[in-house]
N, C-alpha and C positions, 0 to 999 in steps of 0.2 A: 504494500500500500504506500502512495507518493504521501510524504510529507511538504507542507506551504512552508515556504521562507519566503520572508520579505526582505529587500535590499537597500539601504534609506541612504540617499546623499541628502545630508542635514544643511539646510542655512536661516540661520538665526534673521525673526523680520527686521532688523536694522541693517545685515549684510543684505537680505533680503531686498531691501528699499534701494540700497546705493548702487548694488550689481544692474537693477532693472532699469535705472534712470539709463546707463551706460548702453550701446549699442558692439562694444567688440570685446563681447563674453566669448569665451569656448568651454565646451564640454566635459564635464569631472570625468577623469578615466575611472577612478578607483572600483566603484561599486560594476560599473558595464566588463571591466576586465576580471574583477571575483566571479560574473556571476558564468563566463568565461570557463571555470575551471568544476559547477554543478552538473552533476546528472543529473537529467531530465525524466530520467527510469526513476529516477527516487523523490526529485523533488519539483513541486508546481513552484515556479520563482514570479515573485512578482516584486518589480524595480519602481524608487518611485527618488524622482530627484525634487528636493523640495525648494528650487527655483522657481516652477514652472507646474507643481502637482501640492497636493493637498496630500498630509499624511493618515491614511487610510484606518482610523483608528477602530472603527468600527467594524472589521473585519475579523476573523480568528484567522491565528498562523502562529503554527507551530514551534518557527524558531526566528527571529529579529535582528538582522546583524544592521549595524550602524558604525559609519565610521566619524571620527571624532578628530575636529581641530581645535585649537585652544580658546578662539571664540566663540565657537559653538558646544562646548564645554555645558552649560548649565542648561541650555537649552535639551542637548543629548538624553542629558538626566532625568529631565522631566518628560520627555520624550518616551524613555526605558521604564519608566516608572509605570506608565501608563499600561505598556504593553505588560510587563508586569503580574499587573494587578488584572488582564484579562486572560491571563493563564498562561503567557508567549512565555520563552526561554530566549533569552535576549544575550547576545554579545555583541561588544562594543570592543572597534578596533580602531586603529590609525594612530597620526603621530600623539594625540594627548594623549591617550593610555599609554604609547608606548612610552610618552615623559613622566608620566606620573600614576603608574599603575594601581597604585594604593589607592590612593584616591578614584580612579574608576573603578576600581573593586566592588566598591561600598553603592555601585549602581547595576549592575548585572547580575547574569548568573554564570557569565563565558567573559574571558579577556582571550584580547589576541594580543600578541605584541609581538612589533618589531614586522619586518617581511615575511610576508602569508603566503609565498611561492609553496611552501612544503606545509606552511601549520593548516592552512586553508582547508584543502584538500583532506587532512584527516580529521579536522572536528568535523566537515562535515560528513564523515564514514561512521565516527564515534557517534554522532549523535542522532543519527539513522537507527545505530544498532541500540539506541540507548542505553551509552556507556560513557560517556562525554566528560571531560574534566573540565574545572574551573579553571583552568587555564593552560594556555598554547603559545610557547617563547616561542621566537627564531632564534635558535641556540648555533646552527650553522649557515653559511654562507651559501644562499640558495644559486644556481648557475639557473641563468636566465635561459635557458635553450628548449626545445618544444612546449612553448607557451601559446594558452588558447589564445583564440582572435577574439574581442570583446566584444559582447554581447548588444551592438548598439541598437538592434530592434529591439528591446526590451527599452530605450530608455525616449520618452517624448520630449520633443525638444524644437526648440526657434531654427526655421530656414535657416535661419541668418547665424547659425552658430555653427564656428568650424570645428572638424574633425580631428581627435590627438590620436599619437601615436608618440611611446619611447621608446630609444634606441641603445639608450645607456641608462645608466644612476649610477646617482652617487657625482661627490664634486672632490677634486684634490685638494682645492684651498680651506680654509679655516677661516670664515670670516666668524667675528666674535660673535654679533646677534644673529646667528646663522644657525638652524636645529637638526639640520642634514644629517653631522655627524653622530647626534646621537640617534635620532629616527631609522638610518640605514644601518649594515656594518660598515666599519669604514673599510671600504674596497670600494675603489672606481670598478665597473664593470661594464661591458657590452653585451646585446644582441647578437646572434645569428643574423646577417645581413638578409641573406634569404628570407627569415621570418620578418623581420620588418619590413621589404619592401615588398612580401605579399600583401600582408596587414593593410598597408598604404592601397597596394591595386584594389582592391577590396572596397576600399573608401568612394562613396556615391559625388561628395563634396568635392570640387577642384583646388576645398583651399583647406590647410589642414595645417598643426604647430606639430613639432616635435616636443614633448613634454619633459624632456631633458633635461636637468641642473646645469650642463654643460656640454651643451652638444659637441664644440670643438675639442674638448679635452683629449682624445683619444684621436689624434689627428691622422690617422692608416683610416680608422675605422669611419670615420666622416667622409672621408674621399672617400671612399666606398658605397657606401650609401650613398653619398650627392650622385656619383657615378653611375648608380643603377638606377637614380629616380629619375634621368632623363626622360627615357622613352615614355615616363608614364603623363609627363607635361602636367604636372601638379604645379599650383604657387602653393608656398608655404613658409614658416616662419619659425626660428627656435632661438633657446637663449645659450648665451655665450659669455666668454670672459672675453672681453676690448683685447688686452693685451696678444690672444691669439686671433685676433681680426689683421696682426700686420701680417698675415701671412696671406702672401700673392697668391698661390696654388688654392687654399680652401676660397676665398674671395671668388674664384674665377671658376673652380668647381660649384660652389654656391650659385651665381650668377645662372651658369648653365644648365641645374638642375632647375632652377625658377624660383628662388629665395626674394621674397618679398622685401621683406624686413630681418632682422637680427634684436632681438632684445636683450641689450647691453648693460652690467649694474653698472653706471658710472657711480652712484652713490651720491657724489658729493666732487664739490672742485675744490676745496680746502685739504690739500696734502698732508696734514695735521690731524684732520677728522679719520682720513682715510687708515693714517696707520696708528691711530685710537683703537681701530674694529680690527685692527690685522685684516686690513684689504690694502698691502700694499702692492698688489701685482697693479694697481692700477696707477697710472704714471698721471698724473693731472698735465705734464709738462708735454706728454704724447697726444694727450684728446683731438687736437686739433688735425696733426698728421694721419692717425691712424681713420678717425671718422671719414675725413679726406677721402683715405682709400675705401673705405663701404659707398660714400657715394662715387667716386668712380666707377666702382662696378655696376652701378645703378643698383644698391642695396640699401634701403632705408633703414636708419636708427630709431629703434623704440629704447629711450636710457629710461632706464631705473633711478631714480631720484629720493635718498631718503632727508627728512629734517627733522632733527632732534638731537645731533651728536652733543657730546661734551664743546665741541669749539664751535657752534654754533650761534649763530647771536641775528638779533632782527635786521641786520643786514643784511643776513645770508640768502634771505630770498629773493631779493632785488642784484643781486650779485650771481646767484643761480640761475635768474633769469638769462640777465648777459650773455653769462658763458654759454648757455644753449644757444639764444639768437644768433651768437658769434660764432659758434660752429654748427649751425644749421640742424640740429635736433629735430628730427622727422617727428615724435611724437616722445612723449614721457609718462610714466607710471609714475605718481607722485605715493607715497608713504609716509607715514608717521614712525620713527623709530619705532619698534616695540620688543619689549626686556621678554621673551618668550623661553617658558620653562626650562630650564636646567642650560641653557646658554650664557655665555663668558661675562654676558651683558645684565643678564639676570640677576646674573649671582654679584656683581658688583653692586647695583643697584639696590638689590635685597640686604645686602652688608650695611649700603651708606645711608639705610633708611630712605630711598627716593621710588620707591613702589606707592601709587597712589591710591591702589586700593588691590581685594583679591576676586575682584568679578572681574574673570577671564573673559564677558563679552566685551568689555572695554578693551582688549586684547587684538584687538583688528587692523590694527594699522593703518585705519580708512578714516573711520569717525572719531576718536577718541583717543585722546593723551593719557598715557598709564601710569606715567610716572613725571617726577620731579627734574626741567632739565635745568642744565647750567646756567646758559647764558641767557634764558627768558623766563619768561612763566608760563606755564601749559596752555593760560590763555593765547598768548603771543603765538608758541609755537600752532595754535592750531588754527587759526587765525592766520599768520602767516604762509601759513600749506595753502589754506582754499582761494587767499590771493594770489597766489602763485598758481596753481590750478587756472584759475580766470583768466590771469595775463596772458597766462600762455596761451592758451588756448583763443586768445580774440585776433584777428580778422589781422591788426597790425603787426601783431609778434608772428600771425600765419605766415605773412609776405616777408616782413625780414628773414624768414628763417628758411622759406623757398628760395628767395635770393640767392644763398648760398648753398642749401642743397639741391636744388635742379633735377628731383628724383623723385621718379613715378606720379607726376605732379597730379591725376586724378583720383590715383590712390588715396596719395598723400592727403586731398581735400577732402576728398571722400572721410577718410580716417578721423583728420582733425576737424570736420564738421560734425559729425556723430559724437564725439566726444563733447563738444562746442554746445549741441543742442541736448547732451545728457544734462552738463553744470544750469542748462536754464531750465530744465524742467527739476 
């Protein structure tokens, strides 16, 4: 007899509200690639992403897995609770349990933690035959190789949202507020080429990201895959470290396979901030040269922008603006610092008393200042993020900043109008 499992990608209605204002969302892999690895002999799966769906509380199902980020933390709880109390066996996996497992304990009846390539697969054997433990580490290092294709009819979703696909995990750098390292093991690793760029043929959409921490890192393996995504004439988009953008061969294999964009951390232009966080592969003194070369190739910059450092101050947003204008910034991810569980940044913060409270939904990076920074007050800093947001994003800093990039200019307007009419609605 099949047992019902439900599959929940959680978002709390405050990420809820700001993701929907936006128009260039993509699709959570995690829950469409678990469910990926179900027998269908054994179990009815039913997927609900709570973007875009209502979580179905009123249904009966036998087992409830939920994966959990650190803003959607308290939400998850009362989520679990629920199911719960209508008789569901509920596990709850992802990076906040894997941070703080104790703590999700005391809401479940199943932890997963850590990479669910092998624990996956046997809770859900164990709890077919029910025999199932309270809990499923990744105690070894799973090898990424005949991995299912994700389940993407199972998950409803906007036209307009493109298709992911990873090709690696895991990052070799150590940036401080960065939680990679403890959520993965630390091993950079690859894909079978083959399997990814089936995966990709697969894909109905023309425009799809690679979900990669670092897609250049493994720089064989990249020319590889950009090399065999020719023929398939995708555009597409992944994120990188700047510092391996000076490289002429990935550039130009990138081009060729039909790379849209590149999203880049620049962080910050303050060389002082940068190697605050131990992100010093990035050169502030390069930005100019290497971005140079991405539009060369006709590859647009999406930077990564955070504000909140230690050396920070109400300058720095009008100063941040500049340097993008000045080096033609195709679009920007703006962020709010955030001190996220058991990172370098955390624990500092936690030492010097400057955590502002312990409700991880203020934990987002979007809406909400967490902690105490240096050189302003949390008003200032968040205040100065969403002016910076608007600047950028209006009509004048769009032209100064096409001036100098000259790259896929209806993309480009395309992109920064979508974003332009998210901030006014």
């Amino acid at each position: 007899m099949r047992k019902s499992i439900l599959l929940i990608q959680p978002e709390n209605r405050k990420i809820n509200a700001f993701r929907r204002r936006q128009f260039n969302n993509f699709v959570q892999i995690t829950m469409p690639y678990l469910a990926g690895f179900i027998d269908e002999t054994k179990y009815r799966i039913t997927l609900v992403d709570e973007y875009r769906q209502r979580i179905p509380y009123g249904r009966p199902f036998d087992l409830v897995a939920i994966t959990v980020n650190t803003p959607n933390a308290a939400h998850c709880y009362g989520m679990a609770a629920k199911f719960r109390a209508s008789g569901a066996v509920v596990v709850l996996g992802g990076p906040h349990v894997t941070l703080l497992p104790g703590e999700a304990s005391r809401y479940c009846d199943i932890l997963a933690i850590g990479e669910a390539e092998e624990t996956w697969p046997k809770l859900l054997e164990d709890f077919y035959r029910g025999e199932y433990a309270a809990e499923y580490r990744s105690e070894t290092i799973p090898r990424l190789q005949n991995l299912p294709v994700p389940r993407w009819d199972l998950l409803r979703r906007s036209p307009l949202m493109k298709g992911a696909v990873f090709s690696t995990r895991g990052c070799p750098h150590n940036c401080a507020y960065c939680n990679l390292k403890q959520i993965y093991h630390n091993r950079f690793r690859t894909r079978p080429v083959d399997e990814v760029i089936h995966e990709i043929s697969l894909m109905k959409s023309r425009f799809f990201v690679f979900w990669d921490d670092n897609f250049f890192a493994d720089k064989a393996h990249a020319v590889e895959v950009m090399e065999r995504l020719v023929p398939l004439r995708k555009k597409w988009a992944a994120q990188v470290t700047l510092a391996d953008c000076n490289n002429e061969e990935l550039l130009t294999k990138a081009r060729a396979a039909g790379c849209l964009y590149l999203f880049v951390g620049l962080e910050s232009f303050s060389p002082a901030a940068l190697k605050g966080v131990n992100k010093g592969v990035n050169q502030v003194a390069r930005y100019e040269e290497i971005i140079g070369k991405l539009h060369k190739h006709g590859i647009m910059v999406q930077a990564g922008i955070v504000f909140g450092f230690d050396e920070d101050s109400p300058d720095t947003f009008r100063q941040t603006l500049q340097g993008c204008e000045a080096l033609g910034i195709d679009g920007v991810t703006v962020s709010l610092l955030t001190p996220l569980p058991q990172t370098p940044v955390y624990a500092q913060m936690k030492r010097e008393g400057r955590l502002l409270s312990g409700d991880w939904s203020l934990y987002n990076g979007k809406t909400d200042v967490a902690f105490q920074p240096k050189g302003m007050s949390p008003e200032e800093l968040h205040r100065g993020y969403v002016e910076f947001r608007r600047r950028f994003y209006s009509l004048p800093s769009f032209v100064r900043r096409m001036r100098v990039s000259r790259t896929h200019l209806f993309y480009n307007f395309a992109m920064n109008l979508g974003y332009r009419l998210a901030l006014k609605r």
